[in-house]
C-alpha positions as a Markdown table, in Angstrom:
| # | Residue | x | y | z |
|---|---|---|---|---|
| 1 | Unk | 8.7 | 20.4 | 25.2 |
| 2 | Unk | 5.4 | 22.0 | 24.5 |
| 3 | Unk | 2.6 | 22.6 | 27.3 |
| 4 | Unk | 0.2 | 19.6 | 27.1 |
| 5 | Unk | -2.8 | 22.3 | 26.8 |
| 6 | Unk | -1.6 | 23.6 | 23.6 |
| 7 | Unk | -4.2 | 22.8 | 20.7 |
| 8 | Unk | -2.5 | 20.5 | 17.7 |
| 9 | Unk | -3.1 | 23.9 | 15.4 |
| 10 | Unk | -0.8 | 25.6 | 18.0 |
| 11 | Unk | 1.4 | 23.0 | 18.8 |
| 12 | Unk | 1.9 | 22.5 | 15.1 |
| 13 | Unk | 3.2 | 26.0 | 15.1 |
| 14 | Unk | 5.0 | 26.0 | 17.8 |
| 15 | Unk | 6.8 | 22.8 | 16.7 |
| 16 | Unk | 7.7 | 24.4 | 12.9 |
| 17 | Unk | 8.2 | 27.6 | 13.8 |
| 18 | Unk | 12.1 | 27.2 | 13.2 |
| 19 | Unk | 12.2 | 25.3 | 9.9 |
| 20 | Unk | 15.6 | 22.9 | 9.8 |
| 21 | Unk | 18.7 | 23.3 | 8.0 |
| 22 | Unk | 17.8 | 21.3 | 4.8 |
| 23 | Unk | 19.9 | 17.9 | 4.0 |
| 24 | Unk | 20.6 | 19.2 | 0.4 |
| 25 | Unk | 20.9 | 22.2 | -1.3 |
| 26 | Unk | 18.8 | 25.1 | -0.3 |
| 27 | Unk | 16.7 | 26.5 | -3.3 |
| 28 | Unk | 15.7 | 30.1 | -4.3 |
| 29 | Unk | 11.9 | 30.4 | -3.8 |
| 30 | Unk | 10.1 | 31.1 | -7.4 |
| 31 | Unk | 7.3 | 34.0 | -7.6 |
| 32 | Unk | 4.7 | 32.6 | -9.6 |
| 33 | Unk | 3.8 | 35.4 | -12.4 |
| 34 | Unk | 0.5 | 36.8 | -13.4 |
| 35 | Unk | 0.1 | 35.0 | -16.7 |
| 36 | Unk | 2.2 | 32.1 | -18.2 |
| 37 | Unk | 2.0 | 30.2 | -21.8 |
| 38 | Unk | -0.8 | 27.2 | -21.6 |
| 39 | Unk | 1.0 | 24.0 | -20.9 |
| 40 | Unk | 1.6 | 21.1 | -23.8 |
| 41 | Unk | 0.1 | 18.5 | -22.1 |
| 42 | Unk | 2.5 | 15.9 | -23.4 |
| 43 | Unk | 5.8 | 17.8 | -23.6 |
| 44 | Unk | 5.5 | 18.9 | -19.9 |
| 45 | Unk | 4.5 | 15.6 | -18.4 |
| 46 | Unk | 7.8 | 14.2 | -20.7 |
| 47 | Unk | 9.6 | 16.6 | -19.0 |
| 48 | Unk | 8.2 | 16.3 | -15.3 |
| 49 | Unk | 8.9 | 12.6 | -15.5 |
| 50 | Unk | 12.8 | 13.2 | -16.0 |
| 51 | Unk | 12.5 | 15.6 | -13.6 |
| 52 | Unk | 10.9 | 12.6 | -11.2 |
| 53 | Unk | 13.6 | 10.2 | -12.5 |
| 54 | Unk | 16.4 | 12.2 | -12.3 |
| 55 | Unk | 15.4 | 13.1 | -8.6 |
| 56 | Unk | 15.1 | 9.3 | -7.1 |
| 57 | Unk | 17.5 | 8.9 | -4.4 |
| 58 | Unk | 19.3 | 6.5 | -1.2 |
| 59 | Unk | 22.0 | 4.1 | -1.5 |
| 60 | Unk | 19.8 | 1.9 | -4.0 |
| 61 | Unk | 19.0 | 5.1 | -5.8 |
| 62 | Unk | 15.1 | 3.6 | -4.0 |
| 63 | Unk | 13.4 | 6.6 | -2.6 |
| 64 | Unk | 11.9 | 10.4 | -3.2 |
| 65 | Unk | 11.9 | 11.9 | 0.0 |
| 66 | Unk | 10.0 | 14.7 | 0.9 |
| 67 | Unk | 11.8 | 17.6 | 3.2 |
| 68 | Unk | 9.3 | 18.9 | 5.3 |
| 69 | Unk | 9.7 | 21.0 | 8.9 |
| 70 | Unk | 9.9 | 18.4 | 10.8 |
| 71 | Unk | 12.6 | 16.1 | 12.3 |
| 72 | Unk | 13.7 | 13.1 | 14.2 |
| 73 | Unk | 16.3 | 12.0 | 16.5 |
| 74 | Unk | 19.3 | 13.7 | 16.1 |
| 75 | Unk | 17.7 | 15.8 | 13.3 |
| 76 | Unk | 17.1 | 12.5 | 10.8 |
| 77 | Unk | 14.3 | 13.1 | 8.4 |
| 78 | Unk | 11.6 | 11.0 | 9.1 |
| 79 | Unk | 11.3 | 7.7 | 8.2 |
| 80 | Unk | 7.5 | 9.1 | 7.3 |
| 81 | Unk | 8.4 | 11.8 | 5.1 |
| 82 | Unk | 10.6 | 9.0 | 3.2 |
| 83 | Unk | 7.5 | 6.4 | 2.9 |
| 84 | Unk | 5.0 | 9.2 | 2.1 |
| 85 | Unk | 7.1 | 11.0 | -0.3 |
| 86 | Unk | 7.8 | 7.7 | -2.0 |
| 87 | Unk | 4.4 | 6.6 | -2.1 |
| 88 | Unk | 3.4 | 9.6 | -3.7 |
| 89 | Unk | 6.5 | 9.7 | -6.1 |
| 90 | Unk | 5.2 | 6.2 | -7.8 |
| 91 | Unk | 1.5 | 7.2 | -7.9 |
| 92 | Unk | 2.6 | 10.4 | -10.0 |
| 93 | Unk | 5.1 | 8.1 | -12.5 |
| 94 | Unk | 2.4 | 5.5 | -12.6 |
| 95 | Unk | -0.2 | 8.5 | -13.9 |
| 96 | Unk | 1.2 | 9.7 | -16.8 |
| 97 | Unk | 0.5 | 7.9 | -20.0 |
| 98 | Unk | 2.8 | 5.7 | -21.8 |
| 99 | Unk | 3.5 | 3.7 | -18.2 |
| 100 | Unk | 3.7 | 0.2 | -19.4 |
| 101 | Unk | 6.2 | 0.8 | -22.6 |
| 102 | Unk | 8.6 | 2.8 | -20.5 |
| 103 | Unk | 11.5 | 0.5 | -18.7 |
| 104 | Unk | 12.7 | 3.2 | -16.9 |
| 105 | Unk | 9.7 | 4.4 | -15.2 |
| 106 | Unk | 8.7 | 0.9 | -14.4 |
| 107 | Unk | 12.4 | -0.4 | -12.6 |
| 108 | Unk | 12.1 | 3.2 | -11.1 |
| 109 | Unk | 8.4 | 2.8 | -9.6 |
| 110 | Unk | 9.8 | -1.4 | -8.6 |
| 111 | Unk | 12.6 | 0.2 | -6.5 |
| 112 | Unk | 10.3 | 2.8 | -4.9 |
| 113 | Unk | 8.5 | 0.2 | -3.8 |
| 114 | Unk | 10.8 | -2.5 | -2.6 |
| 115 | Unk | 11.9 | 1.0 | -0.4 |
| 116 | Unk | 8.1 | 0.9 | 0.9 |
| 117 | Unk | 7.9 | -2.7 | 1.4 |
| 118 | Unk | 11.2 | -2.8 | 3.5 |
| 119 | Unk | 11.0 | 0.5 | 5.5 |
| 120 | Unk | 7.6 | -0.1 | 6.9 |
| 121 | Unk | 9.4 | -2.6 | 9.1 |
| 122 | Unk | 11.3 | 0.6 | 10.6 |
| 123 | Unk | 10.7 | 0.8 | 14.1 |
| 124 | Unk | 8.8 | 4.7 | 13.7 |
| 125 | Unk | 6.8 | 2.9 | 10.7 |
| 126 | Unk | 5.3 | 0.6 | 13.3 |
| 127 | Unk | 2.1 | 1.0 | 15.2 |
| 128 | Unk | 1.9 | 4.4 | 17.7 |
| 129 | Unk | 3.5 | 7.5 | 18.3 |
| 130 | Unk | 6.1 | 9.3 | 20.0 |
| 131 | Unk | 5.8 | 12.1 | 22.1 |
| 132 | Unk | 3.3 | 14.8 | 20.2 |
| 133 | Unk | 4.3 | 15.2 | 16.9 |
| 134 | Unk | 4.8 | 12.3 | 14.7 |
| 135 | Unk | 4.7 | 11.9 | 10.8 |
| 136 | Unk | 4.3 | 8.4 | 10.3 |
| 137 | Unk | 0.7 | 8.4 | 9.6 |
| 138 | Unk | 1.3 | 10.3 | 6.1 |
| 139 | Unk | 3.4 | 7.1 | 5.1 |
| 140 | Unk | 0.6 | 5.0 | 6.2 |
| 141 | Unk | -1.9 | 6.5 | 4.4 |
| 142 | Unk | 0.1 | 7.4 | 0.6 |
| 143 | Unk | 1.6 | 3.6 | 1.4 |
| 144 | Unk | -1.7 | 2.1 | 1.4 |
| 145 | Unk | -3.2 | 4.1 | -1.5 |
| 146 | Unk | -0.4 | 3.3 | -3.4 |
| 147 | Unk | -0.4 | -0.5 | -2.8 |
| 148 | Unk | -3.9 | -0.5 | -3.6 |
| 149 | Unk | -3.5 | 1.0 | -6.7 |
| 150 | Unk | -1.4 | -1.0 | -8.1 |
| 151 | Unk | -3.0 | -4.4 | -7.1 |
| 152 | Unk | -6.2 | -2.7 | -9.1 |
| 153 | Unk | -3.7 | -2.1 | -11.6 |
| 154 | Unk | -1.6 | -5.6 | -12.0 |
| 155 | Unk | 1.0 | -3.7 | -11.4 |
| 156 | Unk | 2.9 | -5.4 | -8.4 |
| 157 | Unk | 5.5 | -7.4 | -9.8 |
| 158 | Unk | 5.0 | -10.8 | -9.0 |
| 159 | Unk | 7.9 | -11.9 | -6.2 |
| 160 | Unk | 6.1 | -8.6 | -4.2 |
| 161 | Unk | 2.4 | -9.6 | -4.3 |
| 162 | Unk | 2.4 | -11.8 | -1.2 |
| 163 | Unk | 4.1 | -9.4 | 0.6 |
| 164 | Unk | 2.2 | -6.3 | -1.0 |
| 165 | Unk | -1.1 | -8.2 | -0.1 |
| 166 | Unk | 0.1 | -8.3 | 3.3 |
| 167 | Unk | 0.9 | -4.9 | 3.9 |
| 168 | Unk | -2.4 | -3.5 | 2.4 |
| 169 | Unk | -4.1 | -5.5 | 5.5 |
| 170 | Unk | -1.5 | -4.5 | 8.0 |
| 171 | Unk | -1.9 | -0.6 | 6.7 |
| 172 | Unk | -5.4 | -1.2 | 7.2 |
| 173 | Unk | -5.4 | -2.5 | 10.8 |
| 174 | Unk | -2.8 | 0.4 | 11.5 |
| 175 | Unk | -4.9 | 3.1 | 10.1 |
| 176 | Unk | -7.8 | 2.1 | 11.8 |
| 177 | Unk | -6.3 | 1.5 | 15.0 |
| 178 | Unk | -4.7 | 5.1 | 14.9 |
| 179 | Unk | -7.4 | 7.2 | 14.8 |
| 180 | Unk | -8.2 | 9.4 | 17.4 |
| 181 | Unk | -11.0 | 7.6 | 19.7 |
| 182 | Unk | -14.2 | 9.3 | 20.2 |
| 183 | Unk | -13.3 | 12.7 | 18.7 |
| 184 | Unk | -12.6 | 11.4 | 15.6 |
| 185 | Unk | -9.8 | 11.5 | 12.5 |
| 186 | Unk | -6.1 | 12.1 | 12.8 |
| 187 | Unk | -3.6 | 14.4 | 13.5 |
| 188 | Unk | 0.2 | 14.2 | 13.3 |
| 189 | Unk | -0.2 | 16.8 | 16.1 |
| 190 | Unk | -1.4 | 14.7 | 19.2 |
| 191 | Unk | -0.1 | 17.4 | 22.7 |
| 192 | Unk | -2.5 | 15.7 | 25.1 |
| 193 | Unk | -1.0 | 11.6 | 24.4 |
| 194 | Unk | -1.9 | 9.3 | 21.3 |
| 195 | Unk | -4.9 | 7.8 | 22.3 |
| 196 | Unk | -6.2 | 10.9 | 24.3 |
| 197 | Unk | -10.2 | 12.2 | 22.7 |
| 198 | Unk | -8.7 | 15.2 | 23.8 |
| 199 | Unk | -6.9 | 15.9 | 20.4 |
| 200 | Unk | -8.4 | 16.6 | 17.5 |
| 201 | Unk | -8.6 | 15.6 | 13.5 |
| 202 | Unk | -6.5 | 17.0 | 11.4 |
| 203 | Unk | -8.9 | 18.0 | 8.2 |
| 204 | Unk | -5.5 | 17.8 | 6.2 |
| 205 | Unk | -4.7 | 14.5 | 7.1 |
| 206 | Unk | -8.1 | 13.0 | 7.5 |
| 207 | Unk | -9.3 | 13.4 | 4.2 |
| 208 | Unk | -6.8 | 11.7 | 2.8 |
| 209 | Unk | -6.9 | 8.9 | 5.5 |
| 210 | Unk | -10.9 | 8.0 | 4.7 |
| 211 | Unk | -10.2 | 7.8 | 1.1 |
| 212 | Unk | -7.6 | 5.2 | 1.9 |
| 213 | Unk | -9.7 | 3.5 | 3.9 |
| 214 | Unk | -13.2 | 3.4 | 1.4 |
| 215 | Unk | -10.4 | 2.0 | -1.3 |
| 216 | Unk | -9.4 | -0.8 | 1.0 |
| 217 | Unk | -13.2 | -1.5 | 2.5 |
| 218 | Unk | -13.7 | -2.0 | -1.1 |
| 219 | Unk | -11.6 | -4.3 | -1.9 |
| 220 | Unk | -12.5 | -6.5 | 1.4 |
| 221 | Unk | -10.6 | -5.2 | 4.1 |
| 222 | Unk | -12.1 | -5.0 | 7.0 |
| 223 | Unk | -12.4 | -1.4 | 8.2 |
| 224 | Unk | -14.3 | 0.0 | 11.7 |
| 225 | Unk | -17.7 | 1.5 | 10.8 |
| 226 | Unk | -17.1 | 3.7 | 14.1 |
| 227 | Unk | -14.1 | 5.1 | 13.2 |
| 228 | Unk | -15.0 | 6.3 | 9.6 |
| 229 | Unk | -18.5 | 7.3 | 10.9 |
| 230 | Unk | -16.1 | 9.3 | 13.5 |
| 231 | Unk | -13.9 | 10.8 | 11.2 |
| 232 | Unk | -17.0 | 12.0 | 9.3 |
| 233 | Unk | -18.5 | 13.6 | 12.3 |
| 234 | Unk | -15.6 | 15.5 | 13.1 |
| 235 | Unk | -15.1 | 16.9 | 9.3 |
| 236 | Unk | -18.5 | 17.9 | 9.0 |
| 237 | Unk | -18.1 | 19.8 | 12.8 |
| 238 | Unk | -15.1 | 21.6 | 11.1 |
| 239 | Unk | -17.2 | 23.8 | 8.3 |
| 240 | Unk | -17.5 | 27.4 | 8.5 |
| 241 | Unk | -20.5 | 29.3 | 7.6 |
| 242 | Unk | -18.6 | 30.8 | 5.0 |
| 243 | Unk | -17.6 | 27.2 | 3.0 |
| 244 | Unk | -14.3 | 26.9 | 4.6 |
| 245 | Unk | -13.0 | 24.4 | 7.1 |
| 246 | Unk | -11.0 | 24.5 | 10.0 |
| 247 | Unk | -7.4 | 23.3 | 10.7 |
| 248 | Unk | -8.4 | 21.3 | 13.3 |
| 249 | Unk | -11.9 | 19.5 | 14.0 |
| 250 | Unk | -13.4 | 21.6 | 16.7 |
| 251 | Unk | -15.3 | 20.2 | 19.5 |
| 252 | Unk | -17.8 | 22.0 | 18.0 |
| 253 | Unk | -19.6 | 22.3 | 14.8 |
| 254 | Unk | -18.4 | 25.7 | 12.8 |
| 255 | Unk | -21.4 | 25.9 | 10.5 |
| 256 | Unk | -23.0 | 28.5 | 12.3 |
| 257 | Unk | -19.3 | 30.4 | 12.2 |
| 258 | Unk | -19.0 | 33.6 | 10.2 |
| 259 | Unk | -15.5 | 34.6 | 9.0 |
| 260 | Unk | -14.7 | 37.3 | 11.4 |
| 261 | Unk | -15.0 | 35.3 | 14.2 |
| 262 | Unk | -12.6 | 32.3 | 12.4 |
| 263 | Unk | -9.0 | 32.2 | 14.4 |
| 264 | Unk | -6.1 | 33.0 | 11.5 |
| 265 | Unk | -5.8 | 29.5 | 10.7 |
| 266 | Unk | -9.0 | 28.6 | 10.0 |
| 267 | Unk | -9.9 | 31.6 | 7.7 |
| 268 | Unk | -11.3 | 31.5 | 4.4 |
| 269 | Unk | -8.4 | 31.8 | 2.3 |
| 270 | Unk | -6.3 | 29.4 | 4.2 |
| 271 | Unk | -9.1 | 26.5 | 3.8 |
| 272 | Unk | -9.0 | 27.2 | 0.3 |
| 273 | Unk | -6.2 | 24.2 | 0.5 |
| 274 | Unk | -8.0 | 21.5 | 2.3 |
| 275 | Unk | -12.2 | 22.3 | 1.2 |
| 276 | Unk | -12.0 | 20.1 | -2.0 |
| 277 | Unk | -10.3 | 17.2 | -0.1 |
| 278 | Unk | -13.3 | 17.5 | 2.5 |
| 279 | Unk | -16.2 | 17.7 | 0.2 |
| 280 | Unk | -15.2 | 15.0 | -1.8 |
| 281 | Unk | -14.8 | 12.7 | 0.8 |
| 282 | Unk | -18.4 | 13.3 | 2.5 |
| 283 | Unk | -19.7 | 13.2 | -0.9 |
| 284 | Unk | -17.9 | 9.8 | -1.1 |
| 285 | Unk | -19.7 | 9.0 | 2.3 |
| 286 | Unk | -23.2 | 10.1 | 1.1 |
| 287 | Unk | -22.5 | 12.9 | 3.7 |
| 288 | Unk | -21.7 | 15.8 | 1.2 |
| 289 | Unk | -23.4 | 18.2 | -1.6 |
| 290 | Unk | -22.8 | 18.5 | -5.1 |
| 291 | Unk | -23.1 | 22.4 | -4.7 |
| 292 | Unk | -20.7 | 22.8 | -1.7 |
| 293 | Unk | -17.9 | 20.6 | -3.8 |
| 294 | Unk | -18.3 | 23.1 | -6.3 |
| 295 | Unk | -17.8 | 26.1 | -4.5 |
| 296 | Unk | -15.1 | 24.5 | -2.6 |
| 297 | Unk | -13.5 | 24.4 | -5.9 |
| 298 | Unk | -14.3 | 27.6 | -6.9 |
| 299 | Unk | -12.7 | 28.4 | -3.3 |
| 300 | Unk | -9.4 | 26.9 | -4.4 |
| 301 | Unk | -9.4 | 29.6 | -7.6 |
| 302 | Unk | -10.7 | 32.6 | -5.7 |
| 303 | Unk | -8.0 | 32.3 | -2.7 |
| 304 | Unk | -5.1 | 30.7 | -5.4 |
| 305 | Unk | -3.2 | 33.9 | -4.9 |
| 306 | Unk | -3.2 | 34.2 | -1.6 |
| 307 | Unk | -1.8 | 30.0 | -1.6 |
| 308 | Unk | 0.7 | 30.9 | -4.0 |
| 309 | Unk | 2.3 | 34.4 | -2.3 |
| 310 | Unk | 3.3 | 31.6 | 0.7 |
| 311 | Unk | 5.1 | 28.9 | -2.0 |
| 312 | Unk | 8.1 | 27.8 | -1.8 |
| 313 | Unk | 8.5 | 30.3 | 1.4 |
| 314 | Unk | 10.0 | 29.6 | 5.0 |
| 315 | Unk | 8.2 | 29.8 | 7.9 |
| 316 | Unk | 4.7 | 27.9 | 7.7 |
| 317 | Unk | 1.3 | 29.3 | 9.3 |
| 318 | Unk | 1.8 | 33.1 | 8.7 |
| 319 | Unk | -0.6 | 36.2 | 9.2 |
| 320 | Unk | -2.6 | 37.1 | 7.4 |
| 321 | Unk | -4.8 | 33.7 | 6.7 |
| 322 | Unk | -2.1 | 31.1 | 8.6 |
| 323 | Unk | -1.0 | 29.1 | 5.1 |
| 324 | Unk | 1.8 | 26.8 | 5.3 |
| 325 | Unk | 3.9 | 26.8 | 2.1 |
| 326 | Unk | 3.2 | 23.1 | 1.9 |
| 327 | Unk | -0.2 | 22.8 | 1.1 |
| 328 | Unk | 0.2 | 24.6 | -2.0 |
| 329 | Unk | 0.4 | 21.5 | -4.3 |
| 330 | Unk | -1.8 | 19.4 | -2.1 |
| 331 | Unk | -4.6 | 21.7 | -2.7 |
| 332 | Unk | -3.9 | 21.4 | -6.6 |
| 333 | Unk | -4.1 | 17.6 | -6.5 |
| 334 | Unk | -7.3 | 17.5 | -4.0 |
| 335 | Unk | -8.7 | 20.4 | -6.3 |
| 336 | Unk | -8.2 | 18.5 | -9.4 |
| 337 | Unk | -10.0 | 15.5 | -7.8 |
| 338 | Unk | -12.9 | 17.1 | -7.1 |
| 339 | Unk | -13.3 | 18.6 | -10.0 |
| 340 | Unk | -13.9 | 14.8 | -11.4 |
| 341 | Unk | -16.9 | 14.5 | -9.4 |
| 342 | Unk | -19.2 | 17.3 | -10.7 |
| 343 | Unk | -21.7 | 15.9 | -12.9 |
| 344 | Unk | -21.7 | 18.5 | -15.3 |
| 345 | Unk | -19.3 | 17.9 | -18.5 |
| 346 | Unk | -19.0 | 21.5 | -19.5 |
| 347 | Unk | -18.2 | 22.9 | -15.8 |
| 348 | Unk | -15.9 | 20.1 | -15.4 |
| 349 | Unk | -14.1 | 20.8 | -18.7 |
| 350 | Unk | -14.5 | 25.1 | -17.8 |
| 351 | Unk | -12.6 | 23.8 | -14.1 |
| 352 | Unk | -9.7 | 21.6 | -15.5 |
| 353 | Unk | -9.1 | 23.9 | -18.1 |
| 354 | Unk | -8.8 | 26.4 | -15.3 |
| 355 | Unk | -6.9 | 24.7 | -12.7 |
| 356 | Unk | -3.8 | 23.8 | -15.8 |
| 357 | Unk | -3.8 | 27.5 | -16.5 |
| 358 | Unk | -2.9 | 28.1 | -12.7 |
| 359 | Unk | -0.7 | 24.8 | -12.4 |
| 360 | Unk | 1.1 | 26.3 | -15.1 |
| 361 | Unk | 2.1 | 29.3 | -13.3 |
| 362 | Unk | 4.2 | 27.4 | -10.6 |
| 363 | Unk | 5.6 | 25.3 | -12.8 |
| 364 | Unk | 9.6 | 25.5 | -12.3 |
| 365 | Unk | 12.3 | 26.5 | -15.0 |
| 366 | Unk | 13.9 | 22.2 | -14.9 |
| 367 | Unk | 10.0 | 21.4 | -15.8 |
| 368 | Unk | 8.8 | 20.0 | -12.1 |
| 369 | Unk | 7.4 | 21.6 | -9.9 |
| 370 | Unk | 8.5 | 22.2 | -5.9 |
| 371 | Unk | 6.2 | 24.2 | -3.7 |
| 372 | Unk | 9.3 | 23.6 | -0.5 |
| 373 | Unk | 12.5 | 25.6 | -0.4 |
| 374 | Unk | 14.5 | 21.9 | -0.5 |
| 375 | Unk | 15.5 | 20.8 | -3.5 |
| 376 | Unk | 14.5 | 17.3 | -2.9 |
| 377 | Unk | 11.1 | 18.3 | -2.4 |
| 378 | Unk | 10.3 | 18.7 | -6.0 |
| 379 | Unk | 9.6 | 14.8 | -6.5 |
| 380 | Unk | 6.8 | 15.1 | -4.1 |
| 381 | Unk | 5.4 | 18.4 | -6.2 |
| 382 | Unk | 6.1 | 17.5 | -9.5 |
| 383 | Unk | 4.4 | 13.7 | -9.0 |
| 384 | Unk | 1.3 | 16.1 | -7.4 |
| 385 | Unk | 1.5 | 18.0 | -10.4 |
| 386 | Unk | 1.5 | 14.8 | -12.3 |
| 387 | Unk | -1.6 | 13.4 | -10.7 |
| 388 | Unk | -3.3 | 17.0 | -11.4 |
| 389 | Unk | -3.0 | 17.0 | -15.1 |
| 390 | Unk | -4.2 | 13.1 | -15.6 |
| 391 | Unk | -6.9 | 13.2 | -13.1 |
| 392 | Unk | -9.1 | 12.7 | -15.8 |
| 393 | Unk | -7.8 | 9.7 | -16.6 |
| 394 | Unk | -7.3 | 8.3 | -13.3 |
| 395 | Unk | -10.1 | 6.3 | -11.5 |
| 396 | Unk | -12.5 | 8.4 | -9.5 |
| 397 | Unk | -12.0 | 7.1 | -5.8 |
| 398 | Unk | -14.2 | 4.9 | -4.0 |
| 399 | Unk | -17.3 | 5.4 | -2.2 |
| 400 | Unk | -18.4 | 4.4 | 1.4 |
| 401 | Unk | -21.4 | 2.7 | 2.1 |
| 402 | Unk | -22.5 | 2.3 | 5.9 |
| 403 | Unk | -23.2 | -1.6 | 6.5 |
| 404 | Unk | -26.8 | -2.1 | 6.4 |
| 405 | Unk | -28.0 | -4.3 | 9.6 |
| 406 | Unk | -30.8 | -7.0 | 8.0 |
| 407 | Unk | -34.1 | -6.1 | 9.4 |
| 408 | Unk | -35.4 | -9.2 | 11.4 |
| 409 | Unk | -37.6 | -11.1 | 9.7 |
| 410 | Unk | -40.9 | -11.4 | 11.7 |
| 411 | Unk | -42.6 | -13.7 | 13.0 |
């Protein structure tokens, strides 16, 4: 048990400081190298996608879990990681071209998501949170991008649109009714109780969580104009003079912060990760700037070495700048996405361009890609990796609009 006083960066720590014993095969961590050949678009995504297929597992070969440091009862993996992972999994197979001719991507992407469909009925898929660390909130949030996707899509397969059209309204309701009241966000890492405004947002997590929620406000789910304008208040409070954001929403807002006086985990280099994610969802909000998404981009490339020295490592926030090896690829994918909103054709084309040429250098020797020391893992990276090189293609995600209040007419 961890002090209720710890902060969620800390108890986050605390709580991963001994990684698990993996449920597969451990894997040898790969040294990304100085300089690599440029990748063939199509002959690596061919290749990542029978990396993706050849990785789907469970008794109805259903599911790409993702191994993270965290575990359940009686050291299960959770029923999160498995929902998430999935999610993720199909979103990356659905990305790469040639989707609709290819039967075996398709009855692959149908089982992953008759997996999602049935295991959000799990009890620890169900509204809440136990004790202070809980990873059920990732599976909400991947679950509900990926449902909405493939509704815009046509994708759900017809005896699972009732039920998919269901679920995209109960995600909703469950995201909403998750976030952390008052202070904003949300945090896998809750110490002080699930409901206390003691805790704070998770930048990480509620990035992703907003964008989730914009795509289903668009689509005509109802979602809590408080608890977005929340979330936004407490991302904006976690940027650093120097561009970077913090770990955890402070109480506070950084902007005034210089980088000396950041704590390890909120340093420069380590926000290189999470930046793009945050820009591009105030700039979705009408809340950002076209010139801080850039530079957060640019952060991404400056700081890539010091994400990639921690890939595929054990431990998770380590001196010098605090990365965790698992933000590796989720800065790729939230750097790639950003990239698609500057206006600018040429820079966009100079920044894709760029971000392939460092994509390629972690790029495994089976053709995925795995920034976790478990073998399983590499279905979550290589689908990222996926997403990364056909962002282009992909739509651009959705933008929030406060509700406007009619003026009263007078009298």
């Amino acid at each position: 048990m961890h002090p209720t006083w710890l902060s969620p960066m800390l108890c986050c720590l605390a709580l991963a400081a001994q990684e698990p014993a993996p449920e597969g095969p451990l894997r040898f961590a790969s040294v990304p190298v100085a300089a690599v050949a440029p990748l063939d678009l199509d002959a690596t995504t061919a290749g990542a996608v029978a990396v993706m297929l050849s990785l789907q597992e469970g008794e109805d070969d259903d599911q790409w879990p993702y191994e993270g440091v965290y575990r359940e009862d009686r050291g299960q993996l959770p029923v999160g990681y498995r929902v998430g992972g999935t999610s993720i999994a199909c979103l990356g197979l659905i990305a790469a071209p040639g989707y609709a001719n290819d039967a075996k991507r398709r009855a692959a992407v149908e089982r992953g998501l008759a997996f999602v469909l049935k295991t959000l009925d799990a009890p620890r898929m169900q509204p809440g949170f136990l004790g202070t660390y809980d990873v059920r909130g990732w599976g909400h949030i991947y679950a509900l991008q990926l449902l909405l996707h493939l509704q815009d899509h046509g994708l759900v397969p017809e005896a699972m649109q009732a039920d998919v059209q269901g679920r995209v309204a109960w995600l909703t309701e469950v995201l909403v009714d998750s976030a952390i009241p008052k202070a904003g966000g949300w945090n896998y890492s809750r110490p002080r109780g699930y409901k206390s405004p003691r805790n704070s947002a998770s930048t990480f997590m509620t990035a992703p969580a907003l964008q989730a929620l914009f795509h289903a406000r668009a689509r005509g789910h109802e979602v809590s104009e408080q608890v977005v304008t929340e979330a936004l208040d407490a991302l904006e409070r976690s940027r650093a003079k120097p561009g970077g954001y913090a770990y955890g929403a402070p109480a506070e807002s950084q902007a005034n912060v210089d980088e000396q006086a950041l704590s390890m985990m909120n340093r420069t280099p380590s926000s290189a990760a999470r930046a793009a994610a945050c820009e591009t969802t105030l700039l979705l909000a009408g809340r950002g700037d076209p010139r801080r998404l850039e530079r957060a981009v640019e952060l991404f490339f400056a700081h890539w070495d010091d994400l990639a020295v921690r890939k595929s490592q054990l431990g998770t926030h380590i001196e010098p700048y605090g990365i965790a090896p698992y933000y590796f690829l989720y800065g790729h994918l939230y750097a790639a996405q950003a990239i698609e909103q500057i206006a600018d054709g040429d820079t966009r084309e100079r920044l894709r361009t760029k971000l392939r040429e460092v994509l390629a250098k972690s790029r495994e020797a089976d053709g995925g890609w795995n920034d976790r020391q478990f073998g399983r893992s590499a279905g979550y990276g290589t689908a990222l990796a996926l997403l990364v090189l056909h962002m282009p293609n992909l739509p651009k995600p959705e933008p929030w609009s406060p509700a406007v209040t009619p003026t009263p007419t007078a009298k």
